[in-house]
PDB file as gemmi writes it, atoms N, CA and C in Angstrom:
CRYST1    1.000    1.000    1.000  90.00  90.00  90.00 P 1                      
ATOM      1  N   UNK A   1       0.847  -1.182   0.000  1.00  0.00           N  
ATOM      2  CA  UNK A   1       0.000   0.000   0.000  1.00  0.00           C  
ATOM      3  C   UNK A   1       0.892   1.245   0.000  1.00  0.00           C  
ATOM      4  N   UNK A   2       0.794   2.265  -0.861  1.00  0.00           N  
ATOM      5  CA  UNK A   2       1.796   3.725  -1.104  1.00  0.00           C  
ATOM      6  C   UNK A   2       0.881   4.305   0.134  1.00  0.00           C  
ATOM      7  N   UNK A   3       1.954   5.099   0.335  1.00  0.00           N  
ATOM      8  CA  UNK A   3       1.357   6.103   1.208  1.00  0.00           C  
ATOM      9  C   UNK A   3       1.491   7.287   0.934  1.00  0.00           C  
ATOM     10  N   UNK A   4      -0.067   7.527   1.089  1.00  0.00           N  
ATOM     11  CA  UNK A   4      -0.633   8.977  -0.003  1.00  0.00           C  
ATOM     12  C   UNK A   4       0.192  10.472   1.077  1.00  0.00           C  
ATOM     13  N   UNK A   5       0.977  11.437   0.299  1.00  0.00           N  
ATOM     14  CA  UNK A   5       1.384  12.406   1.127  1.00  0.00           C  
ATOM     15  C   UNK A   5       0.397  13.459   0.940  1.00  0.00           C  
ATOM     16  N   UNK A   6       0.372  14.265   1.834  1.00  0.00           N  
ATOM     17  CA  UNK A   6      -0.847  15.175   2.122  1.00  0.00           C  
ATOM     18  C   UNK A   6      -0.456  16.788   1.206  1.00  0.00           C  
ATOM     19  N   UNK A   7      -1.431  17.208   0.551  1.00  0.00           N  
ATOM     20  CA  UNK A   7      -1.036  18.435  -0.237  1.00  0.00           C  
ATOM     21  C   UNK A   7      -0.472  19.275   1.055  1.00  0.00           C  
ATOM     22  N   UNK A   8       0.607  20.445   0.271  1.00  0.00           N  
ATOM     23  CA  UNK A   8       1.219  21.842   0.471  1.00  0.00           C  
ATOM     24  C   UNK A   8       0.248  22.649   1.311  1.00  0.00           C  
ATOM     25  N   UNK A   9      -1.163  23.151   0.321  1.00  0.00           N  
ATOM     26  CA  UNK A   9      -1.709  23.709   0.763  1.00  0.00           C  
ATOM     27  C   UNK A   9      -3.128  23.650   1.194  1.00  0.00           C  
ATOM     28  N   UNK A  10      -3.400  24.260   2.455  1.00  0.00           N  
ATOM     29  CA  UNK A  10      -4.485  24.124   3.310  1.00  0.00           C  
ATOM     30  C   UNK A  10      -5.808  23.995   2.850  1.00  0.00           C  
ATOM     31  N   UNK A  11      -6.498  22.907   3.107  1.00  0.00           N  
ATOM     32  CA  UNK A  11      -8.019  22.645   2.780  1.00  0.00           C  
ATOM     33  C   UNK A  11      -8.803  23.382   2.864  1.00  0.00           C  
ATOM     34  N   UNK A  12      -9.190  24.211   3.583  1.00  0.00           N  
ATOM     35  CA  UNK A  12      -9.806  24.969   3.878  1.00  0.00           C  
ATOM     36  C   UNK A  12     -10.245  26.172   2.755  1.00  0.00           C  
ATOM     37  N   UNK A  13      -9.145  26.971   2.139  1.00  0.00           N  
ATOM     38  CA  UNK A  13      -8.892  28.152   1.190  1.00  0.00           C  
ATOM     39  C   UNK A  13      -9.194  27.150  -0.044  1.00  0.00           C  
ATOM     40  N   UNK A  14      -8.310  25.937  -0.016  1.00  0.00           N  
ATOM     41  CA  UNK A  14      -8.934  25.357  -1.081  1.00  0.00           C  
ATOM     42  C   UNK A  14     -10.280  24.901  -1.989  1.00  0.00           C  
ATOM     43  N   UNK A  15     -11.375  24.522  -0.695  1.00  0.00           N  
ATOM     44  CA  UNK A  15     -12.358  24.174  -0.450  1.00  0.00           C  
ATOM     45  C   UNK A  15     -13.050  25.567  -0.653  1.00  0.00           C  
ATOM     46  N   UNK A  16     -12.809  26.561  -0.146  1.00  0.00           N  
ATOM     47  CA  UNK A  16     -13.450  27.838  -0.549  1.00  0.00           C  
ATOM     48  C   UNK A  16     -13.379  28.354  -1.804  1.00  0.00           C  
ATOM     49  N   UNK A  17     -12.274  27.886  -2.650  1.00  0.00           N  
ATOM     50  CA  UNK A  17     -12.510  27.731  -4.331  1.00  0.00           C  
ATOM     51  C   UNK A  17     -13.120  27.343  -4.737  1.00  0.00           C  
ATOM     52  N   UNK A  18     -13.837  26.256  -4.415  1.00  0.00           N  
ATOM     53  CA  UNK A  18     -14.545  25.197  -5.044  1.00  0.00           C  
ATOM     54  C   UNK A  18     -16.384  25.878  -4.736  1.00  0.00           C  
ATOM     55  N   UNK A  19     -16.341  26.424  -3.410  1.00  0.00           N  
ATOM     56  CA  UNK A  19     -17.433  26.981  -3.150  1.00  0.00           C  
ATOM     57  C   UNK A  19     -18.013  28.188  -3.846  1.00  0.00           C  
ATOM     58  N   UNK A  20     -16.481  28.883  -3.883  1.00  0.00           N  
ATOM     59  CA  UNK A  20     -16.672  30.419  -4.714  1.00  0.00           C  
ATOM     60  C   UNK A  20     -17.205  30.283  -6.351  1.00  0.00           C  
ATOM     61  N   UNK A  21     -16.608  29.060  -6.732  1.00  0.00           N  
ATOM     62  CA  UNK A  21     -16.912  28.607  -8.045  1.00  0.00           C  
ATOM     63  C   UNK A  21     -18.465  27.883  -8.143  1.00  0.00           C  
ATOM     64  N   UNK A  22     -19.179  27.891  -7.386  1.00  0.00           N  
ATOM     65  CA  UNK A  22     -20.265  27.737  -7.330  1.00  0.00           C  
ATOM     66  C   UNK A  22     -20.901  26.686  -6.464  1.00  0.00           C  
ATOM     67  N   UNK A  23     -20.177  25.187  -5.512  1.00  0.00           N  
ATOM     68  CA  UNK A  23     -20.763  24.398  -5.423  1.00  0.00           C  
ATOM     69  C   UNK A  23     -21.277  24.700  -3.835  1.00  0.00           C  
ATOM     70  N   UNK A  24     -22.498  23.801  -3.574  1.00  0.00           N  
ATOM     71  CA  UNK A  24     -22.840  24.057  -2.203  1.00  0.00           C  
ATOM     72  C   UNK A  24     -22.629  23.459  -1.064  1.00  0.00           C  
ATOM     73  N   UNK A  25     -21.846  21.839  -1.404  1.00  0.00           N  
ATOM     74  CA  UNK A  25     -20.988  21.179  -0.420  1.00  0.00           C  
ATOM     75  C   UNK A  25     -19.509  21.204  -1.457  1.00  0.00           C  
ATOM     76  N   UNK A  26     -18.872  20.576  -0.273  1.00  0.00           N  
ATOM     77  CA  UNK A  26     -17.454  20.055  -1.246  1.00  0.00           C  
ATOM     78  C   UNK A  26     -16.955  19.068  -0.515  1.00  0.00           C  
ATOM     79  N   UNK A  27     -16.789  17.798  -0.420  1.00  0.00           N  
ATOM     80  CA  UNK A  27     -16.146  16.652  -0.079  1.00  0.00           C  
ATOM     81  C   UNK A  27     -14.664  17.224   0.387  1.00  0.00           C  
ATOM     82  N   UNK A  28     -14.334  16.266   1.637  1.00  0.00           N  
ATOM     83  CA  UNK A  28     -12.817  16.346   1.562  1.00  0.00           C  
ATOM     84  C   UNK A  28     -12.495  15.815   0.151  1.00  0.00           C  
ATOM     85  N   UNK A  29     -12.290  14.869  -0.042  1.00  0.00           N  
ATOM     86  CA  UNK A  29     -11.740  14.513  -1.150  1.00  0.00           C  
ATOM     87  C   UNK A  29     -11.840  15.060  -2.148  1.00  0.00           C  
ATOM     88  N   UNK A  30     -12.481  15.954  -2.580  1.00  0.00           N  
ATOM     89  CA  UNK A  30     -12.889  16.981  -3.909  1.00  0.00           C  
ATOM     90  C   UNK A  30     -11.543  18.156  -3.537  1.00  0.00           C  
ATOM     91  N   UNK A  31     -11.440  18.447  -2.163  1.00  0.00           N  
ATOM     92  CA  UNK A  31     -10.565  19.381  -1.545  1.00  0.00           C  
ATOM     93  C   UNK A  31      -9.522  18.854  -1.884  1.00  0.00           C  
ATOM     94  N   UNK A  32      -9.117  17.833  -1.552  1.00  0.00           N  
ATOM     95  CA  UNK A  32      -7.598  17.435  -1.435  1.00  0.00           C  
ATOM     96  C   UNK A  32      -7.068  16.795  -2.975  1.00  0.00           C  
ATOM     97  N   UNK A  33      -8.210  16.552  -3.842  1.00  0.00           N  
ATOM     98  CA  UNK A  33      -7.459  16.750  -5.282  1.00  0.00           C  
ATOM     99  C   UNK A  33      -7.357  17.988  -5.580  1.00  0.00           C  
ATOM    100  N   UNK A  34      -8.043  19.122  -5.500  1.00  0.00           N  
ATOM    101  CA  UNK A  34      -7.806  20.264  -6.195  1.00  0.00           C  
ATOM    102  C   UNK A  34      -6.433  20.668  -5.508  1.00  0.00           C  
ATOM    103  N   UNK A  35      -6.508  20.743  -4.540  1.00  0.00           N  
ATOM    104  CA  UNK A  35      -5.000  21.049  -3.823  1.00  0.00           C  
ATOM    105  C   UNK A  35      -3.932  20.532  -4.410  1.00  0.00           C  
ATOM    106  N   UNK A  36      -4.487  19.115  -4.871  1.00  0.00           N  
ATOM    107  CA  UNK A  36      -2.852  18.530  -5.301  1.00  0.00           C  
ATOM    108  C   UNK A  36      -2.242  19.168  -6.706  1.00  0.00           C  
ATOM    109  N   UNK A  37      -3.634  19.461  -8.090  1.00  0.00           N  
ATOM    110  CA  UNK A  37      -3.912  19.965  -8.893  1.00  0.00           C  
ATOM    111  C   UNK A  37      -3.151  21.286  -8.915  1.00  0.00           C  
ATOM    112  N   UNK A  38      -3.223  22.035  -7.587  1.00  0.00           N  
ATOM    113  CA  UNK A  38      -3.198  23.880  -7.918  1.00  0.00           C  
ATOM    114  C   UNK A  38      -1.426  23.599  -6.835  1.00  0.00           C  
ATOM    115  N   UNK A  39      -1.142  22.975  -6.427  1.00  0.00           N  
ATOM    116  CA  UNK A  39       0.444  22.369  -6.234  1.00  0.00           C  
ATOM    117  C   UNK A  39       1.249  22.031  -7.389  1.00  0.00           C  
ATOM    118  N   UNK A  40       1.028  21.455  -8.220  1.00  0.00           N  
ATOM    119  CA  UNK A  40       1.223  20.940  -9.512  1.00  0.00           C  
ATOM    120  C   UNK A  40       1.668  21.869 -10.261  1.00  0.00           C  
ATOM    121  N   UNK A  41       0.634  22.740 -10.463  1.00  0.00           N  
ATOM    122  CA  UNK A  41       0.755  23.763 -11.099  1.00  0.00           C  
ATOM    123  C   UNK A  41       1.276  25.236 -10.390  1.00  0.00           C  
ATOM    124  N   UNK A  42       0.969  25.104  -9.763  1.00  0.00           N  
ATOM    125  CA  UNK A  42       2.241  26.243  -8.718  1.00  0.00           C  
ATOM    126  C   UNK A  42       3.571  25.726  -8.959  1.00  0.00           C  
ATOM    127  N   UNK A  43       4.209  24.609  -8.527  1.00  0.00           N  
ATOM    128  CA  UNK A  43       5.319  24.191  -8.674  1.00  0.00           C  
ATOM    129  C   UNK A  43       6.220  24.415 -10.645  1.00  0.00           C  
ATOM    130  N   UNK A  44       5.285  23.809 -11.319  1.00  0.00           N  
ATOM    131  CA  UNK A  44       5.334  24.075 -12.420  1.00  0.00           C  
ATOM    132  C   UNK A  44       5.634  25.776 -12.813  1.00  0.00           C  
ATOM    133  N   UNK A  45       4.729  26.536 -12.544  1.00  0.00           N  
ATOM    134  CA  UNK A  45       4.605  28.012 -12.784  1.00  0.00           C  
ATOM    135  C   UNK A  45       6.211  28.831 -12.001  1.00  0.00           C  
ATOM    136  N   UNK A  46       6.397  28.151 -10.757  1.00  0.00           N  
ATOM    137  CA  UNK A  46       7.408  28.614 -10.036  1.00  0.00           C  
ATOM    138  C   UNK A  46       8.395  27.812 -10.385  1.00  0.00           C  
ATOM    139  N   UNK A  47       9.113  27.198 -11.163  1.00  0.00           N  
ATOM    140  CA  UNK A  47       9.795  26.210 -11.957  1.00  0.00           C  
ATOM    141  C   UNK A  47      10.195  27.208 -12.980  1.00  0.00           C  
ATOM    142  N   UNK A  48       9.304  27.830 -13.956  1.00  0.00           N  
ATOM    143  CA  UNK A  48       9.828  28.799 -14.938  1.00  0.00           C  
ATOM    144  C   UNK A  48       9.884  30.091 -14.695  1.00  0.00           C  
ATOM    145  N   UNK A  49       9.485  30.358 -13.571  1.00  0.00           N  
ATOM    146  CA  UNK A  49       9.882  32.054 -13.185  1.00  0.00           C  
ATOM    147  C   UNK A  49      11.024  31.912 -12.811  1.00  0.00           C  
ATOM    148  N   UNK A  50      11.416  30.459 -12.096  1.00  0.00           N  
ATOM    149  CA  UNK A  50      12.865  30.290 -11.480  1.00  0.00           C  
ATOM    150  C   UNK A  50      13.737  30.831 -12.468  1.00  0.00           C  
ATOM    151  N   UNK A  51      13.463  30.008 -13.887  1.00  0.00           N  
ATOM    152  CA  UNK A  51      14.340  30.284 -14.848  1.00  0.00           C  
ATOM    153  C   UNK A  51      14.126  31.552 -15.681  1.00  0.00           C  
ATOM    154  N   UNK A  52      13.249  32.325 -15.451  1.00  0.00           N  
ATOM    155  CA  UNK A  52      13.301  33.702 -16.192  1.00  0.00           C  
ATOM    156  C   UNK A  52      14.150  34.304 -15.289  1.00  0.00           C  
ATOM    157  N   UNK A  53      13.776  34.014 -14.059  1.00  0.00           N  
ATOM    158  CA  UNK A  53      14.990  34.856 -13.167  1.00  0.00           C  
ATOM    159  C   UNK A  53      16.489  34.840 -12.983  1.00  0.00           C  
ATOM    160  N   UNK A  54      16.871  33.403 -13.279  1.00  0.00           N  
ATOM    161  CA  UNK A  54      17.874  33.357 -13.525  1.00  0.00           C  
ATOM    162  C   UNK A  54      18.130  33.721 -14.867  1.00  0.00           C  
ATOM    163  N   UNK A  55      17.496  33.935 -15.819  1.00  0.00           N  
ATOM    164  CA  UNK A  55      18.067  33.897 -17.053  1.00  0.00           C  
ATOM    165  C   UNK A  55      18.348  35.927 -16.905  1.00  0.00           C  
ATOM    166  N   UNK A  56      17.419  37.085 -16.204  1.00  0.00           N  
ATOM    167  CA  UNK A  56      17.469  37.798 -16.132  1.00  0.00           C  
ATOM    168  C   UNK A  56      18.687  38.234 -15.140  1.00  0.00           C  
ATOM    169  N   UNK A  57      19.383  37.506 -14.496  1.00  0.00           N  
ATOM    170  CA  UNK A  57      20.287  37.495 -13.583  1.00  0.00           C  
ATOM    171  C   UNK A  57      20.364  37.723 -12.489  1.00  0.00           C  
ATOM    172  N   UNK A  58      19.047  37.493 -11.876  1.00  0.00           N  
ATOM    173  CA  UNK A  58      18.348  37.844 -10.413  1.00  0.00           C  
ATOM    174  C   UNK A  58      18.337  36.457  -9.922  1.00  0.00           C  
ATOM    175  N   UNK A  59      18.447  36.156  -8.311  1.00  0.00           N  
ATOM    176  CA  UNK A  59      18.427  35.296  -7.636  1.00  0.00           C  
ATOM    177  C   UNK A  59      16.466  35.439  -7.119  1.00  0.00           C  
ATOM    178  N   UNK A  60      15.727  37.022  -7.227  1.00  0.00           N  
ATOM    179  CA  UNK A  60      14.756  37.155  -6.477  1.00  0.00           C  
ATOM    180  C   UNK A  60      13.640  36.919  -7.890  1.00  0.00           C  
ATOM    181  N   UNK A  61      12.438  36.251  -7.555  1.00  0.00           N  
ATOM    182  CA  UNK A  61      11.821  35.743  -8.658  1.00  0.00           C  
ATOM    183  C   UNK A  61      10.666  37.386  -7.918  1.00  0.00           C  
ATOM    184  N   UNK A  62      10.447  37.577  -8.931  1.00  0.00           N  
ATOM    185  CA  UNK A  62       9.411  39.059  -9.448  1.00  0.00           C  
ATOM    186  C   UNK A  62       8.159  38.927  -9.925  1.00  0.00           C  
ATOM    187  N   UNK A  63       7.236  39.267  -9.341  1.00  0.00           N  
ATOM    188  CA  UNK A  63       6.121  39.220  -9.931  1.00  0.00           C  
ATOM    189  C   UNK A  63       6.159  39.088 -11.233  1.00  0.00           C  
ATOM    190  N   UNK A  64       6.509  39.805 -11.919  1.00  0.00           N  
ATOM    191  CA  UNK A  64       6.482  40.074 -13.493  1.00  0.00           C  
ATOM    192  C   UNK A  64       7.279  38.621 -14.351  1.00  0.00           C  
ATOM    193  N   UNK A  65       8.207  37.608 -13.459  1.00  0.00           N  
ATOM    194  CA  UNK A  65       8.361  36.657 -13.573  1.00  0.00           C  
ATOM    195  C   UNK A  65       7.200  35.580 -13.449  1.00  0.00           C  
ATOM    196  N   UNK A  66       6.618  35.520 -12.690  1.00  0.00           N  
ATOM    197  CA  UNK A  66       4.918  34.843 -12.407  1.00  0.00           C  
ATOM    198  C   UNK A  66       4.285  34.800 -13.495  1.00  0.00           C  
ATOM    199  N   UNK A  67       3.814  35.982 -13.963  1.00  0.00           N  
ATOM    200  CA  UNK A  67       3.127  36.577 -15.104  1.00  0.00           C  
ATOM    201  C   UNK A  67       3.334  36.050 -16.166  1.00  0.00           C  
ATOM    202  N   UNK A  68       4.970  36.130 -16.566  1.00  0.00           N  
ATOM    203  CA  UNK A  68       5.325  35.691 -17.975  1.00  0.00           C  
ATOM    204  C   UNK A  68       6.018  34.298 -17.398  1.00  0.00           C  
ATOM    205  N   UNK A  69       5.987  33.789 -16.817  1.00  0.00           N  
ATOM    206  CA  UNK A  69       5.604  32.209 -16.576  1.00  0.00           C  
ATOM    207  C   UNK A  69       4.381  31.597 -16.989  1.00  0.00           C  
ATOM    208  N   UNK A  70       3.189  31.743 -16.268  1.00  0.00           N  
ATOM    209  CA  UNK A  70       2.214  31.674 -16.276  1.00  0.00           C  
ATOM    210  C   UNK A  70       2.012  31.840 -18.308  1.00  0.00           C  
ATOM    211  N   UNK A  71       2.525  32.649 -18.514  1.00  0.00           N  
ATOM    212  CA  UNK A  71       1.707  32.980 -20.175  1.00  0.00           C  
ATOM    213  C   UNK A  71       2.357  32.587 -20.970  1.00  0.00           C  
ATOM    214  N   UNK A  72       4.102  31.936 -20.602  1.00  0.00           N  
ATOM    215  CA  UNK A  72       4.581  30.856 -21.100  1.00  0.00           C  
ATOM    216  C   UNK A  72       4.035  29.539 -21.314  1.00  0.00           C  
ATOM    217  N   UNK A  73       3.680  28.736 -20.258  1.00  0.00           N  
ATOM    218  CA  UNK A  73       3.065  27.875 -19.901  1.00  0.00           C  
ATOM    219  C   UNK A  73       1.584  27.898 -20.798  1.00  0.00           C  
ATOM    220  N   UNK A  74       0.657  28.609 -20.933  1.00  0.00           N  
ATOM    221  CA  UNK A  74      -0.591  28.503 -21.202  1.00  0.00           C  
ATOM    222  C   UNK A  74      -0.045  28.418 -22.779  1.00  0.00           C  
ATOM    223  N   UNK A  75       0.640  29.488 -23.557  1.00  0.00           N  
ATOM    224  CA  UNK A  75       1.188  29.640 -24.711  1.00  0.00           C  
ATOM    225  C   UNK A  75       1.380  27.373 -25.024  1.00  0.00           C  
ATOM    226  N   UNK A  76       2.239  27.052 -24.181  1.00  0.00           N  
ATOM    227  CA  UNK A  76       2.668  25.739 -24.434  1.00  0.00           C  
ATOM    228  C   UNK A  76       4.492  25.484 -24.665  1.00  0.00           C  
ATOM    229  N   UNK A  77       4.728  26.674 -24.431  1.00  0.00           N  
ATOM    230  CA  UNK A  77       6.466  27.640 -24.251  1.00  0.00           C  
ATOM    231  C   UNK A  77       7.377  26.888 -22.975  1.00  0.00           C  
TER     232      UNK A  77                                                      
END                                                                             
């Protein structure tokens, strides 16, 4: 049996996405995939700002790194 590790970030805020987006319950388990989902993709997104930043010659990743991460990524870049 693997043993499942628990998402980054907190159920709670997560679960309030899911609500804000319209639903009127939300399962733990509905919670704790989206979490793993918006980890995934955080990690990913903060993965290529890493490298805009380094490529810009900054150790400090910048909003404006986020941004054009993020629109890298969606692009398919």
């Amino acid at each position: 049996m693997t043993q499942q590790i628990p998402p980054i970030l907190p159920l709670a805020p997560v679960e309030r996405v899911i609500r804000k987006a319209g639903a009127d319950r939300v399962s733990e388990g509905a919670g704790i995939e989206l979490a793993k989902v918006l980890e995934d993709y955080g990690l990913e997104v903060s993965r290529e700002a890493i490298t805009l930043a380094k490529h810009a010659g900054r150790t400090t990743v910048k909003e404006e790194d986020i941004r054009l991460a993020v629109a890298r990524i969606r692009r398919g870049n």
